[in-house]
Each structure stands twice: as structure tokens, then as C-alpha cells.
VOPAGU-2260 file (C-alpha; in pm, 1 decimal, decimal comma):
REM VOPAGU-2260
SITE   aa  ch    i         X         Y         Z
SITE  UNK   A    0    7917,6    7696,4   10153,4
SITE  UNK   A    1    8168,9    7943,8    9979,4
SITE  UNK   A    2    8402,5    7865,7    9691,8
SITE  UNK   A    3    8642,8    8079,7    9850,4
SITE  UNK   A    4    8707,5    8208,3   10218,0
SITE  UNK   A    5    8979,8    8306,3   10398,3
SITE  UNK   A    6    9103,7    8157,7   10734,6
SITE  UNK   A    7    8898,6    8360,1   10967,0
SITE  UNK   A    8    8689,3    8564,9   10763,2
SITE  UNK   A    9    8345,3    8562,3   10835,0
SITE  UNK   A   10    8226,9    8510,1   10451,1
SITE  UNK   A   11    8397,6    8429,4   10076,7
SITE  UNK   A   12    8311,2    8460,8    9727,6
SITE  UNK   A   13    8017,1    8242,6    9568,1
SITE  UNK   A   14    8088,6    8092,0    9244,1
SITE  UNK   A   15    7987,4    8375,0    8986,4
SITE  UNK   A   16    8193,6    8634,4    9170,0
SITE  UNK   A   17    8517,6    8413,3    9243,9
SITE  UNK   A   18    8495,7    8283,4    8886,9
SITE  UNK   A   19    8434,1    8650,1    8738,9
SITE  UNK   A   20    8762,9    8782,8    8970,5
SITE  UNK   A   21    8978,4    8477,6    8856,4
SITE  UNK   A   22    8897,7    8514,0    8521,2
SITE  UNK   A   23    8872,3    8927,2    8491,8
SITE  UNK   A   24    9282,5    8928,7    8655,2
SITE  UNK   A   25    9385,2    8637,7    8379,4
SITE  UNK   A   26    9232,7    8834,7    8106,9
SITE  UNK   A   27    9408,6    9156,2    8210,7
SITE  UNK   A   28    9716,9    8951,6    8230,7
SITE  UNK   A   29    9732,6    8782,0    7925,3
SITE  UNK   A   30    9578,0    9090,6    7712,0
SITE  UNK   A   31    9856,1    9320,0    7788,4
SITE  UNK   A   32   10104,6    9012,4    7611,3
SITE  UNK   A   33    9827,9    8970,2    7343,0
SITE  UNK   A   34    9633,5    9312,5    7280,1
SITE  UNK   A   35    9903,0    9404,2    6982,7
SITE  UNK   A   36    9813,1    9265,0    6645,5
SITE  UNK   A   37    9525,7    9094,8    6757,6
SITE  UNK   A   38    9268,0    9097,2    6473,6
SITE  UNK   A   39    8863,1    9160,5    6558,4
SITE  UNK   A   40    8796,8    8811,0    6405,1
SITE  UNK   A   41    9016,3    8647,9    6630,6
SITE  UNK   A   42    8852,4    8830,7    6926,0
SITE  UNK   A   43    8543,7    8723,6    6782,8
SITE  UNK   A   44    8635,1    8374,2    6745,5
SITE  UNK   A   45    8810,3    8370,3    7098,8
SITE  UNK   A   46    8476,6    8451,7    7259,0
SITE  UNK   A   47    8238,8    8202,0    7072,1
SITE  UNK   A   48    8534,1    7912,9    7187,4
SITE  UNK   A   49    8483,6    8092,2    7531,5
SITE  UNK   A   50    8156,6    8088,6    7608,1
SITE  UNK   A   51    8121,4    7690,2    7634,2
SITE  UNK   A   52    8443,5    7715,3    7837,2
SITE  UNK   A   53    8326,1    7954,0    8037,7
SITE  UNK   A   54    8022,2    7742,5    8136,8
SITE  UNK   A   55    8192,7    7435,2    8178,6
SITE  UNK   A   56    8432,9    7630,4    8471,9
SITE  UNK   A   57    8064,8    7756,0    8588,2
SITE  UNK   A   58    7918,0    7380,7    8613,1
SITE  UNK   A   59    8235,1    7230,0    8747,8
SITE  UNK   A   60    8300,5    7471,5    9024,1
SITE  UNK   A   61    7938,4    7491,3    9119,8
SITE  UNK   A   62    7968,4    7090,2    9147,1
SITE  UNK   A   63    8307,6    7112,3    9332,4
SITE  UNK   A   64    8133,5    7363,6    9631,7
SITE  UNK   A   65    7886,4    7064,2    9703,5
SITE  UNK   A   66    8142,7    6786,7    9677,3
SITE  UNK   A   67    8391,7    6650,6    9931,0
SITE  UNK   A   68    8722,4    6764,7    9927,4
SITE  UNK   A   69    8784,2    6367,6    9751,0
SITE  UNK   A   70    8550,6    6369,8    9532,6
SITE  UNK   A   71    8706,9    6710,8    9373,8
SITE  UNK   A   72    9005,6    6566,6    9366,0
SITE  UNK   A   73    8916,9    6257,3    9181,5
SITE  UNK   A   74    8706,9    6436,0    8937,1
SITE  UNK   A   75    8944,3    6767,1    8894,8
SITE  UNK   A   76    9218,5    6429,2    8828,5
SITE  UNK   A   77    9019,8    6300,4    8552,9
SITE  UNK   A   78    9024,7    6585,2    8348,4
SITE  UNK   A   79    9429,0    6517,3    8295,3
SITE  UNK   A   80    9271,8    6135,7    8136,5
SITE  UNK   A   81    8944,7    6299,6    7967,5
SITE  UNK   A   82    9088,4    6599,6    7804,4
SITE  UNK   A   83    9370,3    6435,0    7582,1
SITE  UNK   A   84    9106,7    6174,1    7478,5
SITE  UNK   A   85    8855,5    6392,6    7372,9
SITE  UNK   A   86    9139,5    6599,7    7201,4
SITE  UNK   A   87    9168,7    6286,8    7005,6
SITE  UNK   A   88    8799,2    6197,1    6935,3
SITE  UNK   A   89    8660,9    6557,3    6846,4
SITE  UNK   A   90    8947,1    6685,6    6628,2
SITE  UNK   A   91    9238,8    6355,2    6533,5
SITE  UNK   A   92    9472,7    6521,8    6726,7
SITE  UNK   A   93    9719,6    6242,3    6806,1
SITE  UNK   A   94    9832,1    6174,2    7155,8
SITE  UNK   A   95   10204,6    6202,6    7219,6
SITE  UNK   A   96   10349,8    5891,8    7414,5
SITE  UNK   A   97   10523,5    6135,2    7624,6
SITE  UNK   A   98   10111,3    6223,6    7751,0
SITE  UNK   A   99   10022,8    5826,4    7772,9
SITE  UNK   A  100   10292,2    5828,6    8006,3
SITE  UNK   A  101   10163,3    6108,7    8193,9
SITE  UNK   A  102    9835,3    5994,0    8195,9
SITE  UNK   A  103    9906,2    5594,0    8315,2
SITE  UNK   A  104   10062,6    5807,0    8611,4
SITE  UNK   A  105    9803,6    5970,7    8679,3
SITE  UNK   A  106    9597,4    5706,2    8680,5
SITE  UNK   A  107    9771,8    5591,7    8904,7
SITE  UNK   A  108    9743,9    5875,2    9144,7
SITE  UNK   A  109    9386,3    5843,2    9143,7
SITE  UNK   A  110    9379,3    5494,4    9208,9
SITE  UNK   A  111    9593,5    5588,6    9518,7
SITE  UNK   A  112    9347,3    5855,4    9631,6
SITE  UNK   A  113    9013,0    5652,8    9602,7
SITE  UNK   A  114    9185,5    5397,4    9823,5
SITE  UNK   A  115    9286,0    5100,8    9538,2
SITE  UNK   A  116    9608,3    5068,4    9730,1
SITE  UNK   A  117    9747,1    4712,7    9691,2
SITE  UNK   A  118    9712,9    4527,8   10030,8
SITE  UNK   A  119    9930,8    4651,1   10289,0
SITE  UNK   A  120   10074,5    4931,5   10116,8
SITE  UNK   A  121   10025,9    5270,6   10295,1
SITE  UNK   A  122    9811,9    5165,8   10589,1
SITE  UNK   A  123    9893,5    5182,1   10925,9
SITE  UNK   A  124    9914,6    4832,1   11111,6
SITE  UNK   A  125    9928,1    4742,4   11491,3
């Protein structure tokens, strides 16, 4: 299966080459907004912090091609809960209630989506 095809085209992109477009039109965007006054350390530094980015993207979308479309949603969800936590557990940075908020919504969401529904609510009766 292809990460990315059209409505009927006969083929799509596999996960190196859709990742390498999606990431090769970002960079051009953002680099003409930072290319002035950006130092060769900070270039440097930028692609060390890259690289395990840039294989985490790799890993997740090569798990979301063999997934159901719930599944990605559920797990592409959890990264709003996961990445605010591990903010706080790798480097102190405190959570703003403003994000707790967001994130006991969104919670929420995915409860709603996995089909943790209270009784009654949302299903269609006869």
C-alpha cells in the first residue's frame, strides 16, 4: 500500500519519497525566512536535533501505511498527550495549564474514537 495516492491514479509515493518531498518543500520554505544570519553552528546543531526527528517521521509513517485508518488516528492523537509529557521529563519544561486543558480534551477525543462512549450516547437505536 502507498502513503500517498491520488483518487484515480494508478500508483503514489512510498514512504522515503513522500517523506523526502514533504520535507525537501518545508525546508525550502522555511530557509528562505531563516537563511539570513544563520550561523554554521546552528546549522550544525539543527541537523544532529534532526536526524532522530527525521527517523522518528520515518518509523511512524512506515507504521501508519500498515495500520487502519483508527489505529492512526489514535496513535497520531497521542502524540498531543506524549509530547508535552516528555517535554517535561527530558528537559523540566513545565506544562502550562492552558496545555492540561488541551490535553484532558483530547483525551477525550480519543476516548470518543476508540468507542468509550458513555451508554447511549452517539449510537443509533431502533
Amino acid at each position: 500500500m502507498d502513503v500517498c495516492r491520488g483518487q484515480g491514479s494508478d500508483g503514489g509515493y512510498g514512504v522515503v519519497p513522500f517523506l523526502a518531498v514533504r520535507f525537501a518543500i518545508g525546508s525550502v520554505c522555511v530557509g528562505v525566512f531563516a537563511a539570513r544570519g544563520t550561523e554554521l553552528r546552528s546549522l550544525k546543531t539543527g541537523a544532529w536535533i534532526g536526524l532522530p526527528l527525521a527517523a522518528a517521521y520515518l518509523l511512524q509513517t512506515f507504521g501508519l501505511r500498515d495500520s487502519t485508518a483508527t489505529n492512526t488516528g489514535l496513535i497520531t492523537g497521542l502524540f498531543i498527550v506524549f509530547a508535552p509529557l516528555a517535554n517535561r521529563l527530558l528537559f523540566g519544561v513545565r506544562t502550562r495549564g492552558i496545555l492540561w486543558a488541551s490535553i484532558v480534551v483530547s483525551l477525550g477525543g480519543l476516548a470518543l474514537l476508540t468507542g468509550a462512549a458513555p451508554k447511549g450516547c452517539g449510537r443509533v437505536t431502533r
